[in-house]
PAMIZA-997121 format. One record per residue: residue number from 1; residue in three letters; x, y, z of N, C-alpha, C in turn. Coordinates in steps of 0.02 Angstrom, whole numbers. Example, Ala and Ser with C-alpha at 12.3 -4.5 7.8 and 13.67 -1.06 7.14 Angstrom:
# residues 2
R seq type   n.xx   n.yy   n.zz  ca.xx  ca.yy  ca.zz   c.xx   c.yy   c.zz
R   1  Ala    660   -284    390    615   -225    390    660   -165    390
R   2  Ser    642   -112    354    684    -53    357    645      2    394
# end
This chain:
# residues 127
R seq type   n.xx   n.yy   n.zz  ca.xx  ca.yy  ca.zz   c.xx   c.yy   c.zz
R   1  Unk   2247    853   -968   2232    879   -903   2298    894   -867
R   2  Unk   2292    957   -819   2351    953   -799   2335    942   -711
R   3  Unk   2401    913   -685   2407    882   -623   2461    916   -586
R   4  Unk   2433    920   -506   2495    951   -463   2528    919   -421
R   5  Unk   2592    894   -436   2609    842   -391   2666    866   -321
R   6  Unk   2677    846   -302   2711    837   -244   2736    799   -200
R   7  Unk   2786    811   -146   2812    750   -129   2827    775    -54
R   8  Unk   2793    723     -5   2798    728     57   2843    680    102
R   9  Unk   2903    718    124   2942    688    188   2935    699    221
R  10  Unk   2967    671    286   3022    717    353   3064    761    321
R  11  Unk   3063    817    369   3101    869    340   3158    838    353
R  12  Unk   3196    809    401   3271    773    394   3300    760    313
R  13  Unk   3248    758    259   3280    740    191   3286    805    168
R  14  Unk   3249    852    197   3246    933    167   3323    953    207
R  15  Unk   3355    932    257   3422    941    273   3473    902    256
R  16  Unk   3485    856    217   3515    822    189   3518    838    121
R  17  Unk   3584    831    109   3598    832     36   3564    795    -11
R  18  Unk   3535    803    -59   3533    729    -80   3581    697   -115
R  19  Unk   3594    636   -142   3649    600   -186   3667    630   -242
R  20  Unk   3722    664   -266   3755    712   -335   3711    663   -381
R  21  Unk   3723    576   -391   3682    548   -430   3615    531   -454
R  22  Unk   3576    573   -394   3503    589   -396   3489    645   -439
R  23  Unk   3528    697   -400   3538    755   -435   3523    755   -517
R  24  Unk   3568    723   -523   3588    705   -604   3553    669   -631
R  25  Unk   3531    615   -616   3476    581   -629   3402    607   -640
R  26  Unk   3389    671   -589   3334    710   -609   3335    771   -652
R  27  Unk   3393    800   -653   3394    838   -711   3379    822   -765
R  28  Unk   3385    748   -786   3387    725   -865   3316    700   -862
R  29  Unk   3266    685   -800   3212    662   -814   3174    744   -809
R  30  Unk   3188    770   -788   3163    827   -796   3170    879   -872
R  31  Unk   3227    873   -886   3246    885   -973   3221    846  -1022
R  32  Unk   3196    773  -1007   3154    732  -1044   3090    747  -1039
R  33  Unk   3061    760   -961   2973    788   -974   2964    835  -1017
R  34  Unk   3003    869  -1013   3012    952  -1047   2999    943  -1098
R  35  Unk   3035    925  -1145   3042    890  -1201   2962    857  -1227
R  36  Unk   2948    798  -1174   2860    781  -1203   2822    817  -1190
R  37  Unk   2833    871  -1164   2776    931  -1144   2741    913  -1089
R  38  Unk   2764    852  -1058   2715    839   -990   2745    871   -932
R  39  Unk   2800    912   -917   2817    953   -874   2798   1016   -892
R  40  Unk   2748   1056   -838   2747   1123   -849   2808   1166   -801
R  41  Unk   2807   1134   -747   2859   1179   -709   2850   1136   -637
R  42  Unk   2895   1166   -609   2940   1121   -560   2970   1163   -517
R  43  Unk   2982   1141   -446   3017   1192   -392   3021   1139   -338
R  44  Unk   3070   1152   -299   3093   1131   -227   3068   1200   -175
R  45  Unk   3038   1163   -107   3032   1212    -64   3080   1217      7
R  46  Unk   3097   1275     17   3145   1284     64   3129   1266    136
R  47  Unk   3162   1241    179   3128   1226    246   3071   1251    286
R  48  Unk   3054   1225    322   2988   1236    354   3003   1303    391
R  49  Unk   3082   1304    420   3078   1367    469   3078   1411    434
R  50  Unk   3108   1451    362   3084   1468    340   3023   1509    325
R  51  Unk   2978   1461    350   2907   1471    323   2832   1507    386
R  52  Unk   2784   1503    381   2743   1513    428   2685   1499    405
R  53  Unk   2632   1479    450   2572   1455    448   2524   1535    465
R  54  Unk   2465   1509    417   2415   1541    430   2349   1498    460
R  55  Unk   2301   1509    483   2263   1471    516   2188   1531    512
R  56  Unk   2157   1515    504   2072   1517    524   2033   1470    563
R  57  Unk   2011   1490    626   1993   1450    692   1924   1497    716
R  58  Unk   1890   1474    732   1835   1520    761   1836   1587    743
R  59  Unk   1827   1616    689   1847   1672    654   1881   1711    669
R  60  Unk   1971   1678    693   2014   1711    714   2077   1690    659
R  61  Unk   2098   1734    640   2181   1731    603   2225   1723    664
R  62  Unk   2270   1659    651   2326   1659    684   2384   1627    636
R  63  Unk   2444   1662    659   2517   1631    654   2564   1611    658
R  64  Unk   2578   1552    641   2625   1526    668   2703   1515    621
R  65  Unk   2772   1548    649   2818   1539    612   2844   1466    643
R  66  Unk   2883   1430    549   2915   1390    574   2996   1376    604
R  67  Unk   3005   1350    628   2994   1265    592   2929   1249    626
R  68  Unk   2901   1182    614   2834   1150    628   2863   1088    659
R  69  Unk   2888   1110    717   2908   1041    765   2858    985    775
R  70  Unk   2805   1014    765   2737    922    777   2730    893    698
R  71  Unk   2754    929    665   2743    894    585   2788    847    581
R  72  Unk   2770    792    557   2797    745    547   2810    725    486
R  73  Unk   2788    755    443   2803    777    361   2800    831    337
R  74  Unk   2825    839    285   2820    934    263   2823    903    171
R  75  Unk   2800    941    135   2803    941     49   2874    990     31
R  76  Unk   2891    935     10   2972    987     -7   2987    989    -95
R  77  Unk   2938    980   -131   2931    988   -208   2882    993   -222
R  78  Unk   2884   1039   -282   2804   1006   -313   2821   1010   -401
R  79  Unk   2768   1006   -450   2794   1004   -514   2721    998   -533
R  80  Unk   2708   1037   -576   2640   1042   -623   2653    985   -689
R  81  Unk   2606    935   -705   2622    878   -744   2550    896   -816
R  82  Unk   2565    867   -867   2519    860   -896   2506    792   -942
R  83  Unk   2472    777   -932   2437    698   -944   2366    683   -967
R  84  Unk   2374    633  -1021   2295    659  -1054   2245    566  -1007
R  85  Unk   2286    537   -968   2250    485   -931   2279    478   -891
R  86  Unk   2245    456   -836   2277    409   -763   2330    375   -787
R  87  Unk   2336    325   -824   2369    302   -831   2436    306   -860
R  88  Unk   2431    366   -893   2507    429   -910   2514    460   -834
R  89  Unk   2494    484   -814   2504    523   -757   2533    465   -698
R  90  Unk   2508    425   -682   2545    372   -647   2598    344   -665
R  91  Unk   2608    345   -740   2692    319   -764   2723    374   -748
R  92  Unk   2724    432   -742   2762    489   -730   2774    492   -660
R  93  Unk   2729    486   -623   2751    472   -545   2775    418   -542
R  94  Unk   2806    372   -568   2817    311   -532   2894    287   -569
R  95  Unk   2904    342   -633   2971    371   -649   3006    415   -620
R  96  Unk   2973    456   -582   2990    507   -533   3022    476   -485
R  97  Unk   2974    408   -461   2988    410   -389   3040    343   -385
R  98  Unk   3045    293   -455   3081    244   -464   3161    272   -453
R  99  Unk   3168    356   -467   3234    396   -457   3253    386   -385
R 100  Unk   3209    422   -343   3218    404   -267   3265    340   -246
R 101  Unk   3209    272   -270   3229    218   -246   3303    214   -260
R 102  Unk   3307    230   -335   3387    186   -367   3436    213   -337
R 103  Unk   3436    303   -356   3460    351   -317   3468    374   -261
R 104  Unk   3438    362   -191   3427    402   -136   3380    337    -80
R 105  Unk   3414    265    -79   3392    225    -63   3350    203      8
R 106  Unk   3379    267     50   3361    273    124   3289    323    103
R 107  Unk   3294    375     73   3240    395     74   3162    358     79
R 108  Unk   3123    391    125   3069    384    130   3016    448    114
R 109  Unk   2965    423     67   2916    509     68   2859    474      9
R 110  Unk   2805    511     -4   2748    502    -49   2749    552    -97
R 111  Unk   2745    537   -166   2732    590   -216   2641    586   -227
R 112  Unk   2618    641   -183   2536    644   -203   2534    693   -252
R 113  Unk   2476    667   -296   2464    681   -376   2398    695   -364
R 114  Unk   2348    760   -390   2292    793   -396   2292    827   -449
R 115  Unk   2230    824   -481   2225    857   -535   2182    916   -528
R 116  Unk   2210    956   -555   2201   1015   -562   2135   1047   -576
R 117  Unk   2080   1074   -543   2029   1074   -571   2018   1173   -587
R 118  Unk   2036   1169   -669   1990   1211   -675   1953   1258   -702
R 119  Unk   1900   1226   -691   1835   1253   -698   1794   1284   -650
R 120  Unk   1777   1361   -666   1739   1397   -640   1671   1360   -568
R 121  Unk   1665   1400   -552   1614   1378   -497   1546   1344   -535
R 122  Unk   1511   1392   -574   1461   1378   -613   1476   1317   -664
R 123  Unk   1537   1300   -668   1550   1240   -722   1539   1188   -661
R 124  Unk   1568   1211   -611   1596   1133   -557   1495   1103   -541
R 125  Unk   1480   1166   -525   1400   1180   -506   1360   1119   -576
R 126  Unk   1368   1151   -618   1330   1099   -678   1370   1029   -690
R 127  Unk   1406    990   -643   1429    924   -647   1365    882   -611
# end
């Protein structure tokens, strides 16, 4: 199965460098997923200002560019995983995120993990 993970801070870590030894430290865990085939692909996202919101509200489109001054977190990675149990898929987040700690010790943020569903409407329909 494959899984979409991600990782939610304060953007304050999306303006900060992170540690050269993090850096490095994730390249080689990232050259190692590769390797078991449990990485499909991987990306960092660029700041919020950057970015802009779309919204559907009383059947009105609105937008908003950022930054997102009331957010108090933003997803600043994500990485498509593949794992044939919970329990592979949770060692992979928790190797991911054991980097953070060793590496990048002030950091604070959540790597949320969802799996990917998919199957057609009519498949989801016959569960």
């Amino acid at each position: 199965m494959k899984y979409l993970s991600f990782v939610r801070s304060s953007e304050k870590y999306r303006e900060a460098q992170p540690p050269a030894a993090m850096m490095e430290a994730m390249g080689k865990l990232i050259e190692k997923l590769r390797k078991e085939g449990a990485l499909v692909d991987t990306g960092g996202l660029a700041p919020s200002r950057d970015g802009f919101r779309m919204r559907l509200a009383n059947g009105k489109l609105t937008t908003t560019d950022g930054p997102f001054v009331e957010t108090k977190e933003v997803i600043g990675g994500w990485a498509i995983l593949k794992a044939d149990s919970k329990s592979e898929i949770l060692r992979l987040a928790t190797e991911f995120m054991e980097l953070h700690r060793t590496y990048w010790p002030e950091f604070e943020g959540e790597c949320e993990i969802r799996p990917i569903d998919f199957l057609t409407s009519d498949e989801r329909d016959a569960r």
